[in-house]
PyMOL CGO cylinders between C-alpha atoms (Angstrom):
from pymol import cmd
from pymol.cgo import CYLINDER

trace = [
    CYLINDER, -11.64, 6.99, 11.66, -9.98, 4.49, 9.57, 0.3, 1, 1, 1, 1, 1, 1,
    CYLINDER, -9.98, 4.49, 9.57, -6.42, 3.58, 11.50, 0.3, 1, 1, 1, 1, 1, 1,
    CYLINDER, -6.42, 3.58, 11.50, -5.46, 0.18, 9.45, 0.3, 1, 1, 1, 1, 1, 1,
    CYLINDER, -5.46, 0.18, 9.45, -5.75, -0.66, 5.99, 0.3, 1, 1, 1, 1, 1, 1,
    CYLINDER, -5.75, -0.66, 5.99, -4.38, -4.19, 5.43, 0.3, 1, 1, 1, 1, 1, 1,
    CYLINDER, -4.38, -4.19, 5.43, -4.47, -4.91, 1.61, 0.3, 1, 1, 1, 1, 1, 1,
    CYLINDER, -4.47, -4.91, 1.61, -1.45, -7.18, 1.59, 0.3, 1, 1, 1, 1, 1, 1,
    CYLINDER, -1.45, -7.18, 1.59, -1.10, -10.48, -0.37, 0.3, 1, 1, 1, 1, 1, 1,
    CYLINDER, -1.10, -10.48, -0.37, -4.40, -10.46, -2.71, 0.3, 1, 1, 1, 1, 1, 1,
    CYLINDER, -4.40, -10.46, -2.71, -2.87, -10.04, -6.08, 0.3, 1, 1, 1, 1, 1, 1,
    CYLINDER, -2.87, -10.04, -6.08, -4.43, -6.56, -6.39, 0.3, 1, 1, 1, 1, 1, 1,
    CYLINDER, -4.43, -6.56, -6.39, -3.33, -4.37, -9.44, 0.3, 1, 1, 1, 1, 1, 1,
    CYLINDER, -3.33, -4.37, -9.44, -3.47, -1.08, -10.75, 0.3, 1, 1, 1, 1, 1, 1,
    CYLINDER, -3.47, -1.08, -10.75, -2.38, 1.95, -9.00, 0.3, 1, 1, 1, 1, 1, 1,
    CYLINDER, -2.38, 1.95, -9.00, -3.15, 3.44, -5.42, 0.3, 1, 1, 1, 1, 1, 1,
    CYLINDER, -3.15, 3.44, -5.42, -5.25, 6.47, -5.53, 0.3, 1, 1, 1, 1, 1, 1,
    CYLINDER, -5.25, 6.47, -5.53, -3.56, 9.91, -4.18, 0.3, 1, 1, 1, 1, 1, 1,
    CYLINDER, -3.56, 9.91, -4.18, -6.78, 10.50, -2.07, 0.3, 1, 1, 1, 1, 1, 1,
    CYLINDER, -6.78, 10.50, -2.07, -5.21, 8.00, 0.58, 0.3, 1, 1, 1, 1, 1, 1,
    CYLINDER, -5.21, 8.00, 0.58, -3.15, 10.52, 2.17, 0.3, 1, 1, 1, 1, 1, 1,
    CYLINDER, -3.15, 10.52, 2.17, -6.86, 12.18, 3.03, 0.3, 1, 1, 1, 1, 1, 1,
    CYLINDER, -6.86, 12.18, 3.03, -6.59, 9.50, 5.71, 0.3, 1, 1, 1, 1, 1, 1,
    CYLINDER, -6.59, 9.50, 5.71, -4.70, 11.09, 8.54, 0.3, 1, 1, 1, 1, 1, 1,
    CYLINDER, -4.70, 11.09, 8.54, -5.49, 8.42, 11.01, 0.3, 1, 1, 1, 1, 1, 1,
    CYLINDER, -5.49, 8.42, 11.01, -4.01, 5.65, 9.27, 0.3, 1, 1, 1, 1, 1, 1,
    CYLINDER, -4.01, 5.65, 9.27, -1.51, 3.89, 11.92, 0.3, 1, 1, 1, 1, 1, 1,
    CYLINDER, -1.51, 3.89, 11.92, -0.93, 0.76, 9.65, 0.3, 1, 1, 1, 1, 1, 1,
    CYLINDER, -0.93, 0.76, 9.65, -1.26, 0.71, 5.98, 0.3, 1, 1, 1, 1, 1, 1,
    CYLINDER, -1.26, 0.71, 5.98, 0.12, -2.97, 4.25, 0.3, 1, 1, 1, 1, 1, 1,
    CYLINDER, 0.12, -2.97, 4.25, -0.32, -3.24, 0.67, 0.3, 1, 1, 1, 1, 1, 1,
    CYLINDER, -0.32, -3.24, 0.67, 2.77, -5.79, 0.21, 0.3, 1, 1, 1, 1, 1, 1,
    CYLINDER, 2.77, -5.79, 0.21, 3.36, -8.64, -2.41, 0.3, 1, 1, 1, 1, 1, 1,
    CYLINDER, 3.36, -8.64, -2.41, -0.09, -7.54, -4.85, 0.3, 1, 1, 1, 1, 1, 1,
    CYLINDER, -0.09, -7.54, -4.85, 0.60, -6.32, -8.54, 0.3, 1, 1, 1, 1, 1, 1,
    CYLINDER, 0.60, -6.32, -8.54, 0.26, -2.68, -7.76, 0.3, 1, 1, 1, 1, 1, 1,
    CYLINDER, 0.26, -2.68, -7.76, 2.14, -0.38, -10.18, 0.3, 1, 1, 1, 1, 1, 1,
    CYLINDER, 2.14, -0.38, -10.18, 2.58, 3.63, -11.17, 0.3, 1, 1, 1, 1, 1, 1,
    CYLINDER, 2.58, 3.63, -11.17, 3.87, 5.77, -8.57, 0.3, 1, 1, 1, 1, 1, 1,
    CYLINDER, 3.87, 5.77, -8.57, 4.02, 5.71, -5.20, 0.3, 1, 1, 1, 1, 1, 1,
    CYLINDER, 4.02, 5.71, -5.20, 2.21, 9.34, -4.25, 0.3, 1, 1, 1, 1, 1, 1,
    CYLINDER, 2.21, 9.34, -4.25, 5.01, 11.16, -2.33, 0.3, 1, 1, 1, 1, 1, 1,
    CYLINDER, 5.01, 11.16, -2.33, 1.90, 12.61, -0.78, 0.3, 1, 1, 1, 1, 1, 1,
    CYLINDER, 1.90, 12.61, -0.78, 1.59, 9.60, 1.37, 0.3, 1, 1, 1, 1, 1, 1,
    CYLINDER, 1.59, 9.60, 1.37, 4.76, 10.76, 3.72, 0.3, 1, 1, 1, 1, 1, 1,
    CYLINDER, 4.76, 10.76, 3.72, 1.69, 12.61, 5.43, 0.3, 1, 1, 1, 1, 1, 1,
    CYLINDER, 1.69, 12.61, 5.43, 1.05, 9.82, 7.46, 0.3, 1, 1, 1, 1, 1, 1,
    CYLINDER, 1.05, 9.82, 7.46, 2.13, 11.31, 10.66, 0.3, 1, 1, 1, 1, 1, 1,
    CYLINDER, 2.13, 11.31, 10.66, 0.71, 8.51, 12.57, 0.3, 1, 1, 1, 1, 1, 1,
    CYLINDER, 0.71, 8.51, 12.57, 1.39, 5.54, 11.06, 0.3, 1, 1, 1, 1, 1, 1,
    CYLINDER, 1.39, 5.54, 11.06, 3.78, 2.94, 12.73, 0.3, 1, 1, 1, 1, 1, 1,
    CYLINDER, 3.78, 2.94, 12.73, 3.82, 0.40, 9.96, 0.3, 1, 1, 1, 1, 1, 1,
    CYLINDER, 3.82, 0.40, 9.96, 3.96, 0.95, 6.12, 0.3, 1, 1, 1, 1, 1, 1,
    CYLINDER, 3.96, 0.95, 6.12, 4.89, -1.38, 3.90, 0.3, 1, 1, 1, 1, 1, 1,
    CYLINDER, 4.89, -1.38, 3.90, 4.99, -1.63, 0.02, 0.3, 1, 1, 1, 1, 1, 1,
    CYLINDER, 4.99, -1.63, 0.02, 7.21, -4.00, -1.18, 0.3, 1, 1, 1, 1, 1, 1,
    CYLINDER, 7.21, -4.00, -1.18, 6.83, -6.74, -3.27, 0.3, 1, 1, 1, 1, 1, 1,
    CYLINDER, 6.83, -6.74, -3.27, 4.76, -4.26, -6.09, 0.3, 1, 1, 1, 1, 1, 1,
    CYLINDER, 4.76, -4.26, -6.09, 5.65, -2.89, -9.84, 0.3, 1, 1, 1, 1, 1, 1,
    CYLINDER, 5.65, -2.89, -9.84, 6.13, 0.84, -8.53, 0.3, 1, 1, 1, 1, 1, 1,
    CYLINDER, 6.13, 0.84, -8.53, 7.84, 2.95, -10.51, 0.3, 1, 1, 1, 1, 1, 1,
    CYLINDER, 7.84, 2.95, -10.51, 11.03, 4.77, -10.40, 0.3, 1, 1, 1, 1, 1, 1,
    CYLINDER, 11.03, 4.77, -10.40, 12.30, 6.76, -8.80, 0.3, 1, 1, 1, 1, 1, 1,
    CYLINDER, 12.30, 6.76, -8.80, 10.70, 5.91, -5.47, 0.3, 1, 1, 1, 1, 1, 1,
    CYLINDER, 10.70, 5.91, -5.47, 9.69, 8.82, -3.15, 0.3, 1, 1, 1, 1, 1, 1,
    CYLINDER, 9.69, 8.82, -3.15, 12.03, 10.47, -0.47, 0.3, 1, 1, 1, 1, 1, 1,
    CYLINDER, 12.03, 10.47, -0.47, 10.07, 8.85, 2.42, 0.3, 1, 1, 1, 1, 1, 1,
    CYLINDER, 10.07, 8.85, 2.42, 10.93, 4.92, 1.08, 0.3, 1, 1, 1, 1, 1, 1,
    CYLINDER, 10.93, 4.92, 1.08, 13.84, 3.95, 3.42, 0.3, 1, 1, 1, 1, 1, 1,
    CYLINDER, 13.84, 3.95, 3.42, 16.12, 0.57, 2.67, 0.3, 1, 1, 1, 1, 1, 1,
    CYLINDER, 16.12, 0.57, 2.67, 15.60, -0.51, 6.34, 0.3, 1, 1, 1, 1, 1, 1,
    CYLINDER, 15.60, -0.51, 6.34, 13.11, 1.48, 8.68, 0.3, 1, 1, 1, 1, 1, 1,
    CYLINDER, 13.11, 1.48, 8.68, 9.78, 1.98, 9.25, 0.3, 1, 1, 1, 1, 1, 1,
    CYLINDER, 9.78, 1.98, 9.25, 8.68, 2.61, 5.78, 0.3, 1, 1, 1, 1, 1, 1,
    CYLINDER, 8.68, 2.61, 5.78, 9.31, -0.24, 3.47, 0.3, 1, 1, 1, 1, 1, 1,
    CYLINDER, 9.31, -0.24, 3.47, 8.73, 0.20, -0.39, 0.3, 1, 1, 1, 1, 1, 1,
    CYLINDER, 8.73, 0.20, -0.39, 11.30, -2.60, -1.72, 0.3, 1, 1, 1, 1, 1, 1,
    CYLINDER, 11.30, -2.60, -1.72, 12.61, -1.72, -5.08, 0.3, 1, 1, 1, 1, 1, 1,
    CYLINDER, 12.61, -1.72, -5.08, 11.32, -0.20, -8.07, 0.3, 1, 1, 1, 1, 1, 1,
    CYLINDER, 11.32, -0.20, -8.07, 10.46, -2.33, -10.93, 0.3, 1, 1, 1, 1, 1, 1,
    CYLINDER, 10.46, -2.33, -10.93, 9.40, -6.01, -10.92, 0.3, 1, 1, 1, 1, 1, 1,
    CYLINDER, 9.40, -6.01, -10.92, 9.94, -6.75, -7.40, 0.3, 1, 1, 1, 1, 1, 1,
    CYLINDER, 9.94, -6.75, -7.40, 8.36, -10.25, -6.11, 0.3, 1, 1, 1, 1, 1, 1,
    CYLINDER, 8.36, -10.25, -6.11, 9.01, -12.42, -4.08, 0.3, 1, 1, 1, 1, 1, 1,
    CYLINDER, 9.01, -12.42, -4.08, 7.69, -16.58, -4.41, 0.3, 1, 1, 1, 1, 1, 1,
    CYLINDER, 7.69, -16.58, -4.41, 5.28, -15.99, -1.68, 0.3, 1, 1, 1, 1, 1, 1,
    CYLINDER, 5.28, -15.99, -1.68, 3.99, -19.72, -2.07, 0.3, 1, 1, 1, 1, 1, 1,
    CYLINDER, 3.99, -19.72, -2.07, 0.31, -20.13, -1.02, 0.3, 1, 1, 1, 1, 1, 1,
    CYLINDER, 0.31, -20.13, -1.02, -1.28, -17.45, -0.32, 0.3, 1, 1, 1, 1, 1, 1,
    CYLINDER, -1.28, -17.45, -0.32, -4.78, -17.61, 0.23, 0.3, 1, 1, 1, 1, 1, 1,
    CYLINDER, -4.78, -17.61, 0.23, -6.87, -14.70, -1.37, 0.3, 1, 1, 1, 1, 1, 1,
    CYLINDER, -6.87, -14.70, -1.37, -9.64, -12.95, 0.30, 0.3, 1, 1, 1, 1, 1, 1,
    CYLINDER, -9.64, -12.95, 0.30, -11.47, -11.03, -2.76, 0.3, 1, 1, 1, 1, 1, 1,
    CYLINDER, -11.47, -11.03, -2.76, -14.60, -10.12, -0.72, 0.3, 1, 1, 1, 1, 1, 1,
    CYLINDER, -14.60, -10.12, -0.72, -12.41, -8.66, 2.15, 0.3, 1, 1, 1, 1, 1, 1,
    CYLINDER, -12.41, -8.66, 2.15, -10.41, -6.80, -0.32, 0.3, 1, 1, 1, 1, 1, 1,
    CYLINDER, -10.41, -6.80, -0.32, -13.45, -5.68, -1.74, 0.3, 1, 1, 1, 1, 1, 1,
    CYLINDER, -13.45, -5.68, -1.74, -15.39, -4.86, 1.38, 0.3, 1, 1, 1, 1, 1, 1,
    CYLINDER, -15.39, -4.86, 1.38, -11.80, -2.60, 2.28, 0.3, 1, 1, 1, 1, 1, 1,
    CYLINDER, -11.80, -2.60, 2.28, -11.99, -1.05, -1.10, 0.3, 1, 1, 1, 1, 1, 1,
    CYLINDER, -11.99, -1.05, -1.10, -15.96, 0.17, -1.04, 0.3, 1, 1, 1, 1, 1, 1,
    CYLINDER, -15.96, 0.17, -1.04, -15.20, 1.21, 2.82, 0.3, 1, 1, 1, 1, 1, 1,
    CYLINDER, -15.20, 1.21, 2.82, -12.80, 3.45, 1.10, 0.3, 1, 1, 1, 1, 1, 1,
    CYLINDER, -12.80, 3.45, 1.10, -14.69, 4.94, -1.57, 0.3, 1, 1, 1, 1, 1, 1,
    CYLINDER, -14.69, 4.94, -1.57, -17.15, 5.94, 1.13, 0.3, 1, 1, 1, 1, 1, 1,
    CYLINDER, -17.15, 5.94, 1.13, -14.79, 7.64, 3.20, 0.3, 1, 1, 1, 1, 1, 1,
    CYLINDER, -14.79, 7.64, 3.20, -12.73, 9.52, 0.28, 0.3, 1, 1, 1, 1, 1, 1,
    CYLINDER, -12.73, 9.52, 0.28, -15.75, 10.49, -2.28, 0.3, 1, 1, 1, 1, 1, 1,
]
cmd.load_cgo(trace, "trace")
């Protein structure tokens, strides 16, 4: 089972697929400071497991979902434009990649 999805910093765009929440084991899911945008899936607050979520730093739109909290265990940031200058930040493409075919195996 997949437990930990790390996505963060990789200038990904676009929007994250509802079919995540299939993923019941996830313990860790980061998809901070990429371009993502659209909705955050208020599906996702079936993540019973999960000790550490954190969207921030993404285009998501508003309003944001009833499971976002300002300061807690799920972090979403703000909705709208909302990036900070993360300076250099090396990008692993083929990792994001590899994470992104791993999940089209599981979901489809």
């Amino acid at each position: 089972w997949l437990q930990e999805l790390w996505l963060d910093h990789n200038s990904l765009s676009g929007t994250l697929p509802s079919e995540l929440d299939r993923l019941l084991f996830l313990r860790s899911v980061l998809v901070q400071d990429n371009d993502f945008s659209g909705a955050l899936p208020n599906t996702f607050k079936h993540w019973s497991l999960a000790r550490e979520l954190d969207f921030e730093h993404n285009d998501w739109e508003c309003p944001l979902p009833d499971f976002c909290e300002p300061s807690g265990p799920v972090m979403c940031g703000h909705c709208g434009h909302d990036h900070a200058d993360s300076g250099n930040v090396l990008h692993s493409y083929v990792g994001v990649t590899a994470a992104f075919v791993l999940l089209s195996m599981l979901l489809f």
